[in-house]
MIROLO-256946 format. One record per atom (N, C-alpha, C): residue in three letters; x, y, z. Coordinates in steps of 0.05 Angstrom, whole numbers, plus 5000, padded with zeros to 4 digits. Layout:
BEGIN
ALAXYZ
...
This chain:
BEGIN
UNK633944098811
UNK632644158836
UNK629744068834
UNK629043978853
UNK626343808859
UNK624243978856
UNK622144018847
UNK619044208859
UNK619544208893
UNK618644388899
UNK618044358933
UNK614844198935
UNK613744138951
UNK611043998959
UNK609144258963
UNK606344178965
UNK604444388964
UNK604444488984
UNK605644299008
UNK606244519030
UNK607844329055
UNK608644349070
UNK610744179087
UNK609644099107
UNK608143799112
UNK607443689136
UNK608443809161
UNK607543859184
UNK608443849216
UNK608043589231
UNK610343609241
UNK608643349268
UNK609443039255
UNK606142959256
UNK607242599258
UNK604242699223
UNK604742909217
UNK602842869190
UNK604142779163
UNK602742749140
UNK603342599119
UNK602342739090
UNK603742839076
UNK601943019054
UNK601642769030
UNK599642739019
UNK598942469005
UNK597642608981
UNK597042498950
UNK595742508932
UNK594442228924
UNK591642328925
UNK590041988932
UNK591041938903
UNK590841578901
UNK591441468874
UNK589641338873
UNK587841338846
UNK585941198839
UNK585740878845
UNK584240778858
UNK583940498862
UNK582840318835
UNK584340228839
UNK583740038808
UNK581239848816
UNK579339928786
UNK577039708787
UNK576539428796
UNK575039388814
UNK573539138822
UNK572538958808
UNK573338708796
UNK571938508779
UNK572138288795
UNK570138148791
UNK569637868812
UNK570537698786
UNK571337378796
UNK572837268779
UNK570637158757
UNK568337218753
UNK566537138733
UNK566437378708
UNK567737588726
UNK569137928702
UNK566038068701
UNK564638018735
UNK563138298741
UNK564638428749
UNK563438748735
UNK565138868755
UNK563238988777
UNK564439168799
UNK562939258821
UNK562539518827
UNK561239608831
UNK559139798834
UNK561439978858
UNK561640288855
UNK563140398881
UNK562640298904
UNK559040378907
UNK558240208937
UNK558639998943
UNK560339898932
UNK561039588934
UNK563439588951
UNK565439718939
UNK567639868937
UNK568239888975
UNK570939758984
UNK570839879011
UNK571840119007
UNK571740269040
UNK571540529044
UNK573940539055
UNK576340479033
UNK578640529038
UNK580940739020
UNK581840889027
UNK583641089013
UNK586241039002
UNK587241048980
UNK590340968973
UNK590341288966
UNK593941318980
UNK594841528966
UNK597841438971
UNK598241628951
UNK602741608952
UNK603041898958
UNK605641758987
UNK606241918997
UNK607542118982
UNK607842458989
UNK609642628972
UNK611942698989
UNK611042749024
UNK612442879041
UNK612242779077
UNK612942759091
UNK612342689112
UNK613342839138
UNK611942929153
UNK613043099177
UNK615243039195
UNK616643219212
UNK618343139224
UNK618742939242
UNK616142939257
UNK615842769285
UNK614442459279
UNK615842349252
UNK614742079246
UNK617641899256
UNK617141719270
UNK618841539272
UNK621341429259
UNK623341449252
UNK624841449243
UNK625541199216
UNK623740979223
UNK623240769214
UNK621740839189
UNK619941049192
UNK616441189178
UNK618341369157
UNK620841429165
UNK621741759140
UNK621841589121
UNK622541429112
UNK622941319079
UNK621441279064
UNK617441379072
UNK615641299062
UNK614941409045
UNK616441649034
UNK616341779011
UNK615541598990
UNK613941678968
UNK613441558936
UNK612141208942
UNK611141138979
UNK611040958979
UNK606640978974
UNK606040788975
UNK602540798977
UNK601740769003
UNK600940859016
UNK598740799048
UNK595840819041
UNK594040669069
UNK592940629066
UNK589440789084
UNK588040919088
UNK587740979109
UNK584241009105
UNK582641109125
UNK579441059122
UNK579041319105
UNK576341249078
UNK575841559068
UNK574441759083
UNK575442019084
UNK574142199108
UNK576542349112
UNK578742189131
UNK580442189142
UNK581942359131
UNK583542639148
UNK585042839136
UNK583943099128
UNK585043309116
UNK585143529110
UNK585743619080
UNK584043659059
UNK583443679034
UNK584543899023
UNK586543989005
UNK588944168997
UNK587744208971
UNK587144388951
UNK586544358921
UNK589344508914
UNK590344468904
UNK592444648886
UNK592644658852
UNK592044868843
UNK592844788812
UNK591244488800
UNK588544498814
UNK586744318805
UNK587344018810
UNK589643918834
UNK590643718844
UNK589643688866
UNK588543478883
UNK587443438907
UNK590443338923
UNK590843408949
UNK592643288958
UNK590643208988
UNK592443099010
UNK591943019031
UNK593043079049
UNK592543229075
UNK593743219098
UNK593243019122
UNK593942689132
UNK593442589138
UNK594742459161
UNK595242419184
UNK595942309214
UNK596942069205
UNK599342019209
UNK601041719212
UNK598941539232
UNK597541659248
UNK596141539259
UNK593441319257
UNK593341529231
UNK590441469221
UNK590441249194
UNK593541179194
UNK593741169169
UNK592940759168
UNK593040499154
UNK592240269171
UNK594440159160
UNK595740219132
UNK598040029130
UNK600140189103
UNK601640119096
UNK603240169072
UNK603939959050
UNK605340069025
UNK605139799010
UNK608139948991
């Protein structure tokens, strides 16, 4: 039997755990500075709400993409998770 999730999306929401963005090196092997860094969020999906498109349910364990800010901040057991709008979100991978 699976863990259950930290808590069960509603709606068209998305419960996410950001994944570290892998370092920036320019092809000369600088690397770059955060503020360099766009102000973009990766997380993998854990769970997704009911009212996502039918196309959208399989996005489980997949990565999206979405602006940092964006969402509702969960700590559990010293884990950050995400509560985040299909809406808000800009792409998947």
């Amino acid at each position: 039997m699976s863990a259950l999730p930290v808590c069960i999306p509603l709606h068209d929401y998305l419960l996410v755990k950001p994944v570290e963005a892998p370092a920036q090196v320019t092809g000369a092997g600088i690397a770059l500075p955060d503020q360099a860094a766009p102000r973009v969020a990766r997380a993998e999906v854990l769970a997704v709400g009911p009212e996502l498109p039918a196309q959208e349910v399989n996005l489980v364990g997949q990565l999206v993409f979405f602006p940092n800010g964006i969402g509702f901040d969960i700590q559990e057991g010293g884990v950050k998770y995400i509560l985040v709008r299909w809406k808000d979100c800009m792409g998947w991978k």
